[in-house]
C-alpha positions as CSV (number, residue, x, y, z in Angstrom):
1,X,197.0,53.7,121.1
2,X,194.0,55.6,121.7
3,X,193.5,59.2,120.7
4,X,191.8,60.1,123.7
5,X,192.6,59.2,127.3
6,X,189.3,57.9,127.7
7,X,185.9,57.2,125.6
8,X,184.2,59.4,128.3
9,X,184.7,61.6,131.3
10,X,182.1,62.3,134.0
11,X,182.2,64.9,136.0
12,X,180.8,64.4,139.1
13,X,180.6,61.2,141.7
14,X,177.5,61.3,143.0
15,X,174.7,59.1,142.7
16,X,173.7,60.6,139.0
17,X,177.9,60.5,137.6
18,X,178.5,57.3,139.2
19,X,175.6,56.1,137.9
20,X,176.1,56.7,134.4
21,X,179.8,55.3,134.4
22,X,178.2,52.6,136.0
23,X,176.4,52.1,132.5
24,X,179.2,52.8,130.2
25,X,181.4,50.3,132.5
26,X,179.5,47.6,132.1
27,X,179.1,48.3,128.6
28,X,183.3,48.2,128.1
29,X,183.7,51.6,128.0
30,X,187.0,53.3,129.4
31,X,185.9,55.9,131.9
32,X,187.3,58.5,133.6
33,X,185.5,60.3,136.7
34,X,186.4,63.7,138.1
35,X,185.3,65.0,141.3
36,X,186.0,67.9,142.9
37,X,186.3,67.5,146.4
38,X,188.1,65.0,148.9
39,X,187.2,61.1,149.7
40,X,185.9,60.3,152.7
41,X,185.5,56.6,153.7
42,X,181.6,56.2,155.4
43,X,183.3,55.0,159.0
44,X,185.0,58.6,159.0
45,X,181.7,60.5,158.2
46,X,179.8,58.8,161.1
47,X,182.6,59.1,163.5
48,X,182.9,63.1,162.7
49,X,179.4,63.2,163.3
50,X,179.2,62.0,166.8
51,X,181.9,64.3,167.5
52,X,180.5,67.0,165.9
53,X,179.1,69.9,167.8
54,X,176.8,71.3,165.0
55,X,174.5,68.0,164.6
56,X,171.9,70.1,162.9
57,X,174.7,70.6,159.9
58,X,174.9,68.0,157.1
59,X,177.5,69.1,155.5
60,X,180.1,69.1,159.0
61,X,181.1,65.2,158.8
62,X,182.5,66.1,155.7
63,X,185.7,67.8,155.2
64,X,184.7,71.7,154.4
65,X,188.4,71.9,151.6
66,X,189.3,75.9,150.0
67,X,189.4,74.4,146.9
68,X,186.0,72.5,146.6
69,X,183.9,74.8,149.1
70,X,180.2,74.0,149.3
71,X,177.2,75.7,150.4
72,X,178.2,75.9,153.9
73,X,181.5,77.4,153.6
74,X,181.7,81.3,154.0
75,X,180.4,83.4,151.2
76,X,180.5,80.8,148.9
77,X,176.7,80.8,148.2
78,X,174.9,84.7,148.2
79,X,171.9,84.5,148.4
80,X,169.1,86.8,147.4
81,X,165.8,85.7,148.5
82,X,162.1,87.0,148.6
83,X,159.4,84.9,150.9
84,X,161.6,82.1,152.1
85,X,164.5,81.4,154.1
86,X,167.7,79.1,153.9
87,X,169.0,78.0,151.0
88,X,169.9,74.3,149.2
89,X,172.8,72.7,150.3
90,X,175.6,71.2,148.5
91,X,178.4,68.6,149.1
92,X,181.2,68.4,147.1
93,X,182.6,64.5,147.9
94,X,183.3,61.7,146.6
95,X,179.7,60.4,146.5
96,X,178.2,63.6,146.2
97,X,175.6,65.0,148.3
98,X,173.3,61.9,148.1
99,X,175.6,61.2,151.3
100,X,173.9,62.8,153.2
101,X,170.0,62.2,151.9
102,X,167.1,61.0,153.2
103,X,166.8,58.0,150.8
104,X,163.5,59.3,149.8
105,X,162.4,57.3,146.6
106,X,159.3,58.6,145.2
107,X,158.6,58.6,141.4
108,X,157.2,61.6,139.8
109,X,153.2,61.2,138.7
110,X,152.8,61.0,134.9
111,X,151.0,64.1,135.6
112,X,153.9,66.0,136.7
113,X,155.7,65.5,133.9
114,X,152.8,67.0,131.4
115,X,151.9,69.8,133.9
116,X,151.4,72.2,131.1
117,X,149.1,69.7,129.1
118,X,146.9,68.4,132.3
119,X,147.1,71.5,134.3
120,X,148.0,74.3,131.7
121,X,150.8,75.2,134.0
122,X,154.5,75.7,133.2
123,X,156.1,72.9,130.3
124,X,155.5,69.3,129.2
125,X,158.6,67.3,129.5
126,X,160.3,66.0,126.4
127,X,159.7,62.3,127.4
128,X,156.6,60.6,129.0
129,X,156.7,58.7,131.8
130,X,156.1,55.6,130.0
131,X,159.3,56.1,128.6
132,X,161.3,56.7,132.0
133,X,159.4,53.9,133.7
134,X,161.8,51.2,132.7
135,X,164.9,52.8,134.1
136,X,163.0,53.6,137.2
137,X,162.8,50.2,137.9
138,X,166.2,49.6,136.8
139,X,167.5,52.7,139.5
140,X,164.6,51.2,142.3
141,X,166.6,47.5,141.5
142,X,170.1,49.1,141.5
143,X,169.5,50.4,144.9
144,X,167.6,48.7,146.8
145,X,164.3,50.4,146.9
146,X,161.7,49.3,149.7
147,X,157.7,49.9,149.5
148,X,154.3,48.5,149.1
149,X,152.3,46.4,146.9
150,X,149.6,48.0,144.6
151,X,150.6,51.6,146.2
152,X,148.9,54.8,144.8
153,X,151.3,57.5,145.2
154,X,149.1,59.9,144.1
155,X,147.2,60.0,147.7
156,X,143.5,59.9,145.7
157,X,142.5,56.5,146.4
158,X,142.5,55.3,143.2
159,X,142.2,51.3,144.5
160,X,145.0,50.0,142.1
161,X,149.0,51.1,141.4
162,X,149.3,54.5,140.5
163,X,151.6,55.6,138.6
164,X,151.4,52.3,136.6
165,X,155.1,50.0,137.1
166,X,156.0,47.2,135.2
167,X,158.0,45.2,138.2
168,X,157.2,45.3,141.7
169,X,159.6,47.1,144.3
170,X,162.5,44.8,145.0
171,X,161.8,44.8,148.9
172,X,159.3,44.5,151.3
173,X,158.5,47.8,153.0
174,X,159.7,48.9,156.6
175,X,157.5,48.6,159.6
176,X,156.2,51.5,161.0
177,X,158.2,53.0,163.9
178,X,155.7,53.5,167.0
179,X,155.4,57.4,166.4
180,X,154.3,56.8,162.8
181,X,151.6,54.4,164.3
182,X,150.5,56.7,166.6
183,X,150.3,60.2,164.8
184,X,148.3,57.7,162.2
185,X,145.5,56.6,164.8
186,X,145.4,60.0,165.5
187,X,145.3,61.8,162.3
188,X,142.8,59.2,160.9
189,X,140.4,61.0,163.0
190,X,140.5,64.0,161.1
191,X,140.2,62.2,157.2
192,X,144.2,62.1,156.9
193,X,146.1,59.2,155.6
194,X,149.7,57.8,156.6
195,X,151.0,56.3,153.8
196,X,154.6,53.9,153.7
197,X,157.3,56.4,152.4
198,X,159.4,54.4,149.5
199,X,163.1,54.6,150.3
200,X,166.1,53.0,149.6
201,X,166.9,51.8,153.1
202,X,166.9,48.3,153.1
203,X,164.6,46.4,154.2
204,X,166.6,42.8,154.5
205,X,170.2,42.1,153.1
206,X,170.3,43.3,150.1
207,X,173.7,43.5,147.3
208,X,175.8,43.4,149.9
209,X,174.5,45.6,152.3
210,X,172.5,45.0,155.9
211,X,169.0,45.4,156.5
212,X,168.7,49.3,158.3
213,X,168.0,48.5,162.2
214,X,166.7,51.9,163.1
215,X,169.9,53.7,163.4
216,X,168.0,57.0,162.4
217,X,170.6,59.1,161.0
218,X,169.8,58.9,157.6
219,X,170.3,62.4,156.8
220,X,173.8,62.0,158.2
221,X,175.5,58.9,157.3
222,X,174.3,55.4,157.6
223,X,176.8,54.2,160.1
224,X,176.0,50.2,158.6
225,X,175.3,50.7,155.0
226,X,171.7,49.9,154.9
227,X,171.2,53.2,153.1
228,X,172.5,53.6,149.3
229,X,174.5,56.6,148.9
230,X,176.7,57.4,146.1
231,X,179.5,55.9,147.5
232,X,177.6,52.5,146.7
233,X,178.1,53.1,143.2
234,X,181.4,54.4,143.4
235,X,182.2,51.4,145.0
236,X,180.7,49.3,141.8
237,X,182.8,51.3,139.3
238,X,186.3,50.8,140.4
239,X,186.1,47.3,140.6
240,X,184.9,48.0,136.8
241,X,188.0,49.6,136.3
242,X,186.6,53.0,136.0
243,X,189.5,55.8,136.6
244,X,187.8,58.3,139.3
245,X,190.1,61.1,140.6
246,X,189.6,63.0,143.6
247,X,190.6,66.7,144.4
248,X,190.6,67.1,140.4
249,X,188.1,70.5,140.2
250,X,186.8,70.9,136.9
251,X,187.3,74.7,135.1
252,X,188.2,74.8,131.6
253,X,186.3,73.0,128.8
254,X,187.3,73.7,125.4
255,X,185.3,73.7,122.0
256,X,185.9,73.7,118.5
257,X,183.9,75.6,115.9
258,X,181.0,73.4,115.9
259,X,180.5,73.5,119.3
260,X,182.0,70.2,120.0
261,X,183.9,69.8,123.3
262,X,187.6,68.9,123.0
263,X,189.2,68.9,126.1
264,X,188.6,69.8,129.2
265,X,191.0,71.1,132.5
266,X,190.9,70.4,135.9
267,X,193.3,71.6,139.2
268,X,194.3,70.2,141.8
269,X,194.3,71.8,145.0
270,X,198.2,72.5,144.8
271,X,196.9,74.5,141.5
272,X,198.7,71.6,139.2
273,X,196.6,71.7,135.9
274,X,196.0,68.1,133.9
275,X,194.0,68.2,130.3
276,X,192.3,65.7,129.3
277,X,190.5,64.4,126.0
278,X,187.6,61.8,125.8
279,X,185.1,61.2,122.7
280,X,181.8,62.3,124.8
281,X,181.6,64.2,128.3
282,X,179.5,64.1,130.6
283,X,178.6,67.2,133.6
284,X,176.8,64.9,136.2
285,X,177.4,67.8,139.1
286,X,175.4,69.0,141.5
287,X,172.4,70.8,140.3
288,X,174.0,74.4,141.1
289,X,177.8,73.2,139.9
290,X,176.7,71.7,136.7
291,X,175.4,75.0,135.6
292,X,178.5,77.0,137.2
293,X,180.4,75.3,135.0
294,X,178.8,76.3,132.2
295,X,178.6,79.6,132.9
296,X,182.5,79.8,133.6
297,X,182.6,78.2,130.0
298,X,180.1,80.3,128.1
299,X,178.6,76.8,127.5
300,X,175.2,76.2,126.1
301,X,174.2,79.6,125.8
302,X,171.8,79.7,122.6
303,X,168.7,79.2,124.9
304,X,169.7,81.7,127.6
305,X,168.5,78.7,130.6
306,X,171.6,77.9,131.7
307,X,171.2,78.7,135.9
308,X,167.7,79.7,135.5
309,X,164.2,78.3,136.1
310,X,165.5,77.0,139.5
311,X,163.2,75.2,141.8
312,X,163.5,74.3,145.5
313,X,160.0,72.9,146.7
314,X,159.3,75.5,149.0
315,X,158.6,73.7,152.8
316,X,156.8,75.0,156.1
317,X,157.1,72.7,159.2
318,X,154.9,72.7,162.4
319,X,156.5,71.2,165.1
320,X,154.0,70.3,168.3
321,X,154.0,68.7,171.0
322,X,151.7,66.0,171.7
323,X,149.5,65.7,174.6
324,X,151.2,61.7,175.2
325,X,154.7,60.3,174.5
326,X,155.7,59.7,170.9
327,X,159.7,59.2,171.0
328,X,160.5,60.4,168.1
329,X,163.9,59.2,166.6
330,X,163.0,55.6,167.1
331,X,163.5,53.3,164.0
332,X,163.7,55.0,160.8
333,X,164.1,59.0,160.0
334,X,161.6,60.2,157.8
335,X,159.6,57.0,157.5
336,X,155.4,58.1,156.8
337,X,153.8,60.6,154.4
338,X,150.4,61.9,153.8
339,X,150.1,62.2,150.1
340,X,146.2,63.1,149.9
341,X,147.0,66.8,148.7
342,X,149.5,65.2,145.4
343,X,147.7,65.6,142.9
344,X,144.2,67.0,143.6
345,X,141.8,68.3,140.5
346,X,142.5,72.1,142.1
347,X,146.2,71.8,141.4
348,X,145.6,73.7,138.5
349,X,145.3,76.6,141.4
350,X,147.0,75.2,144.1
351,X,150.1,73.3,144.3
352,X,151.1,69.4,144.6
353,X,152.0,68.9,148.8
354,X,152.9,66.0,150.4
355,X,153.1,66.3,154.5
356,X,156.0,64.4,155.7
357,X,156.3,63.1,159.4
358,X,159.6,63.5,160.9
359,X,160.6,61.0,162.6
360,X,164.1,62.5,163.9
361,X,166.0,62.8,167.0
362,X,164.7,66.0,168.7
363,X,167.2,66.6,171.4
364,X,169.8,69.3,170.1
365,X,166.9,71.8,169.3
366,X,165.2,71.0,171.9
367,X,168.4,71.2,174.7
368,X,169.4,74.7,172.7
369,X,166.0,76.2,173.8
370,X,166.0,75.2,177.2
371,X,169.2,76.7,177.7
372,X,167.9,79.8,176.0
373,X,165.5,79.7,178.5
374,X,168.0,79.5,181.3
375,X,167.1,75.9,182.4
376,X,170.0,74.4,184.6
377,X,170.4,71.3,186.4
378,X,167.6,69.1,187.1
379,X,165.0,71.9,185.3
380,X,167.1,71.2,182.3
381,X,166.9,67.3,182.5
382,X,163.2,67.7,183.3
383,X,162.7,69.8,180.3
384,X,165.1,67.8,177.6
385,X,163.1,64.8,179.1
386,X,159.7,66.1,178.5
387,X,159.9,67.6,175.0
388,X,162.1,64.9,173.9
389,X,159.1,62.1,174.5
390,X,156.5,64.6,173.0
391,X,157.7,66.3,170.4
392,X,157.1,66.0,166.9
393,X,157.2,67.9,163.2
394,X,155.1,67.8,160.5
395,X,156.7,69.3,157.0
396,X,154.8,70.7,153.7
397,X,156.8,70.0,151.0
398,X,154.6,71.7,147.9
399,X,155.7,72.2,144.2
400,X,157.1,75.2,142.6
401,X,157.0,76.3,139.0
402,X,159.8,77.1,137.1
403,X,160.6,81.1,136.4
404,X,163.5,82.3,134.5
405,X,163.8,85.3,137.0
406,X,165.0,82.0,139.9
407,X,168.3,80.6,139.5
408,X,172.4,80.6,140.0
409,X,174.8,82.9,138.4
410,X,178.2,83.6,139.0
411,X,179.4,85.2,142.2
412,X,182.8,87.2,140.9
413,X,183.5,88.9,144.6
414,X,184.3,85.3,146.0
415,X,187.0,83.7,144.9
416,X,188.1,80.1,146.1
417,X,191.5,79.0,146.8
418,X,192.1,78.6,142.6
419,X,190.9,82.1,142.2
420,X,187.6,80.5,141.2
421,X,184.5,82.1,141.4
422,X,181.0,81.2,144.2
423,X,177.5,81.3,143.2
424,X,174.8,84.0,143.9
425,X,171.1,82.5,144.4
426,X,168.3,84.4,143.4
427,X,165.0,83.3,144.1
428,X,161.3,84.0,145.3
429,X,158.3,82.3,146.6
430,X,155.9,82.5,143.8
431,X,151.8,83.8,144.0
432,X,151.4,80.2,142.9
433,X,153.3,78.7,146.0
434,X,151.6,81.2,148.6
435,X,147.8,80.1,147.0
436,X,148.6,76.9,149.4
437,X,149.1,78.8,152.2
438,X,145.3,78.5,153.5
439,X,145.5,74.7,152.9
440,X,148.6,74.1,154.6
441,X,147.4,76.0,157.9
442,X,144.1,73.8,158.0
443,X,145.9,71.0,157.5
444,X,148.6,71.9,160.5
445,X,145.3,72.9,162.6
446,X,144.0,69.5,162.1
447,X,147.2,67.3,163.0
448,X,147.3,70.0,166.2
449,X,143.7,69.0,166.8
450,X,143.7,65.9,166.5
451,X,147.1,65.0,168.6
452,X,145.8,67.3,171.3
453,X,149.1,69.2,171.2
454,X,150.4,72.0,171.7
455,X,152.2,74.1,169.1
456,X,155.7,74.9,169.8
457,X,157.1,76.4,166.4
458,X,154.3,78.4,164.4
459,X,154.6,78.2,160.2
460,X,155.9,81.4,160.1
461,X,157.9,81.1,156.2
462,X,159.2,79.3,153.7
463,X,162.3,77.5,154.0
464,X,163.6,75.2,151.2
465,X,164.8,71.5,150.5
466,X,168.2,70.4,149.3
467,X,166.5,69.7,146.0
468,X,167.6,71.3,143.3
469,X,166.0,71.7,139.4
470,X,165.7,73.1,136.7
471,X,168.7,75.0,136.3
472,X,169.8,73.2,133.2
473,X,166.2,72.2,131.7
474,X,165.3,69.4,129.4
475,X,162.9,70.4,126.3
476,X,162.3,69.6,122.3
477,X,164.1,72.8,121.0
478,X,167.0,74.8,121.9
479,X,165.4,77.9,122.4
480,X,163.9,77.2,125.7
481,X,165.8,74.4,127.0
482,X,169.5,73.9,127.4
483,X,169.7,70.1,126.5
484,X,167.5,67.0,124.9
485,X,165.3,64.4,125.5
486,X,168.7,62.2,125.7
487,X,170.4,65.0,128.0
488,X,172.7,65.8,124.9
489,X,173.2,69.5,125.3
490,X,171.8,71.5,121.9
491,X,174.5,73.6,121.5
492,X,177.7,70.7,121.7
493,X,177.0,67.6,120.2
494,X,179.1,65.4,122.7
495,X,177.9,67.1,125.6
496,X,175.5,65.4,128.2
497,X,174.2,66.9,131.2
498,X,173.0,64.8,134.1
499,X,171.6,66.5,136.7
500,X,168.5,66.8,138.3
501,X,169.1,70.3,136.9
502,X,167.3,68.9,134.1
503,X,163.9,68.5,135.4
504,X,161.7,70.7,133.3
505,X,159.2,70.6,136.3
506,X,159.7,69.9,139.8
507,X,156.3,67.9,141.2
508,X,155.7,67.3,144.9
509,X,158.3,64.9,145.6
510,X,162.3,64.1,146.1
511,X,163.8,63.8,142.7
512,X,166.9,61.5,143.2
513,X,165.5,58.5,141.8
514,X,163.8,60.6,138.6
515,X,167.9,61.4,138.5
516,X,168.9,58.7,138.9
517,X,166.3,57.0,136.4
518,X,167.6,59.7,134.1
519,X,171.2,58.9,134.3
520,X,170.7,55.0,133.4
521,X,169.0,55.7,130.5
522,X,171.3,58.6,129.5
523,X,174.4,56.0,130.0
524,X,172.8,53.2,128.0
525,X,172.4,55.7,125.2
526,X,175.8,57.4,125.3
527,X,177.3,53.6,125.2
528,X,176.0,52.9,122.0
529,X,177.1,56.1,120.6
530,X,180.5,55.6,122.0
């Protein structure tokens, strides 16, 4: 008989948690996953959200539960912000909040992880990317990643692969959905470039899953499967025999005098309590509740990081409307990117920016502002009609730096259902961030230009994307950083942190499948500790 009720426990199903049991149960490991909130089976989310009334949320398909609430639930989040708008959101599920992501699968630029050593901005990371590459093609193979031969993500025209990988992408790339053809003929006039987005929408069958056929509600819910979510690997790891409990929310961890963890508590939403003992844990929540936690624990504290150094890649949109019909929401959401301002020699100055085209069904936004306008009947029809076949956005997404004064901390005046505390958000567009601004409204002069449109929403301020890291930073020394190279938290031996929290630095792109790369290799290391 076992001393512990499991060799590990995750915390956390999403696409990061699930994906390091994944490791450990194919290595024989017993595993125990926790996640907070409720399951909900994928036919369920799409069918809330074609009855849903606010289409524009992503979290309303999923149930909003007292005990597990999540950044759209009532004073949960406060935020404190200076120079942008919104804030991230967060899903507490079983799947996590990858269920309701783009699939956007970039990989960072070797560059982005040595920022401080090319650019003499913010920190190195404690690994190189020649030592993450291998597990980024494991997560790209895991998941079913989609993109193009001898592709230079950097956007310089380098003429060969950039950054270098050491197997191809498992599938052939999606074809271009006729408003991503047609913004690029137009856009080509002006220098720009429309470059294949990698994403892990499938391109043909693929592990059991269908080839995407244009659905276009990726941000929602895949109503076929063709997108991975977590809930693909959560899948995977019960018929593995991993133990994953629902409703079961994580708030006491206890540690000896060394530091090591010994136990940990969770409740369920009748307020039950359950302890539970393992040899290593694992914190695999969202990039805001993995640092919660911690701070409810007085966990990892040596280095003073824990919650800070939070970044959000600050994002403008310009939405126009064309002077011919584009039909947006056709074929794939989210589908081209112009990548020419990644990694340019003046970053040193001005930050890494990719422009994505969004390719997304226009109609609520566009039916709300007619009726703001007072448009009835056939005027309304006319309208919705019009703007619906010309419409289009174009989205910044530009890198921040990391700055101790950004992050989470505890929010005492809300209290969940279990008495347990919500999250304040403090954070502010940097000096760094606004040195794009010039660049950014050239560049959204010459797609305006060169569509012959007409702008219908101005870049007025920053908003932010549900991207969240930093908060629980990787580095060589426990001073500065709150864990290691191997995501083993400095201050408790046994402790492993996976999280996008942990990205030191934030670069110009999505960071699920840097995450996810993370957590296979973290897993494959924990199993031979184990």
């Amino acid at each position: 008989m076992s001393d512990f009720d499991a060799d590990v426990i995750v915390v956390g199903s999403g696409s990061l948690g699930s994906m390091v049991a994944l490791q450990l149960a194919r290595a024989g490991k017993s595993v125990i996953v926790l996640e907070a909130g409720p399951e909900t089976t994928d036919w369920k989310v799409t069918d809330n959200f074609r009855n849903s009334a606010r289409q524009n949320n992503f979290n309303a398909p999923f149930p909003d539960v007292p005990y597990a609430p999540n950044s759209f639930s009532p004073g949960y989040i406060s935020p404190h912000l200076k120079g942008i708008d919104v804030f991230p959101g967060t899903l507490r599920t079983v799947g996590g909040t990858s269920r309701h992501w783009t699939a956007a699968t970039w990989r960072l630029l070797p560059e982005d992880m040595t920022l401080k050593s090319s650019f003499g901005l913010a920190v190195d990371w404690p690994i190189t990317y020649d030592e993450l590459e291998p597990f980024y093609c494991d997560a790209e193979y895991e998941i079913g990643v989609n993109g193009i031969a001898d592709f230079d993500e950097s956007g310089q025209g380098l003429g060969y692969t950039y950054p270098p990988r050491s197997r191809p992408f498992p599938l052939p790339a999606e074809a271009k959905p006729y408003a991503i053809q047609r913004l690029q003929q137009q856009i080509a006039t002006k220098g720009y470039r429309v470059d294949v987005a990698p994403s892990s929408r499938i391109s043909k069958p693929y592990d059991g899953r269908p080839a995407c056929i244009g659905n276009n509600m990726c941000n929602w819910n895949c109503p076929i499967g063709a997108k991975h979510s977590g809930y693909h690997v959560v899948e995977k790891i019960r018929k593995l025999g991993v133990d994953l409990r629902s409703n079961a929310v994580v708030h006491k961890i206890e540690t000896a005098a060394d530091g090591k963890v010994t136990a940990l508590h969770y409740l369920t939403p009748n307020r039950a309590t359950k302890r539970l003992t393992a040899k290593v844990y694992v914190l695999a929540g969202h990039g805001f509740e993995t640092p919660k936690l911690m701070l409810m624990n007085n966990l990892g504290k040596r280095s003073g990081m824990v919650g800070r150094n939070l970044m959000v890649h600050p994002t403008i949109d310009m939405t126009l409307l064309s002077s011919e019909p584009l039909w947006a929401g056709r074929g794939q959401n989210i589908h081209g990117a112009i990548m020419q301002r990644r990694n340019q020699p003046d970053r040193t100055r001005i930050p890494s920016t990719r422009y994505d085209l969004l390719n997304n069904p226009p109609t609520v936004g566009i039916a709300e502002t007619a009726l703001s306008e007072r448009k009835i009947g056939t005027a309304l029809d006319d309208e919705i009609y019009d703007r619906s076949a010309r419409i289009f956005t174009f989205e910044a997404l530009t890198e921040d730096l990391p700055d101790k004064a950004n992050g989470i901390s505890l929010n005492t005046s809300f209290k969940d259902s279990l008495g347990l505390p919500g999250l304040r958000l403090d954070y502010r567009i940097s000096d760094y961030t606004k040195a794009n601004l010039p660049r950014l409204m050239d560049d959204f002069a010459n797609f305006l230009q060169a569509t012959q449109g007409t702008r219908v929403s101005p870049p007025t301020t920053f908003i932010c994307q549900q991207h969240i890291m930093g908060t629980v930073r990787m580095g060589n020394q426990a001073e500065d950083a709150v864990v290691d190279r191997d995501l083993r938290c400095f201050d408790h031996q046994n402790l492993f942190l996976v999280t996008t929290g942990v990205m030191p630095t934030a670069g110009g792109v999505n960071p699920t499948l840097t995450g996810m790369a993370l957590a296979i290799r973290a897993g494959q290391h924990i199993a031979k500790e184990v």
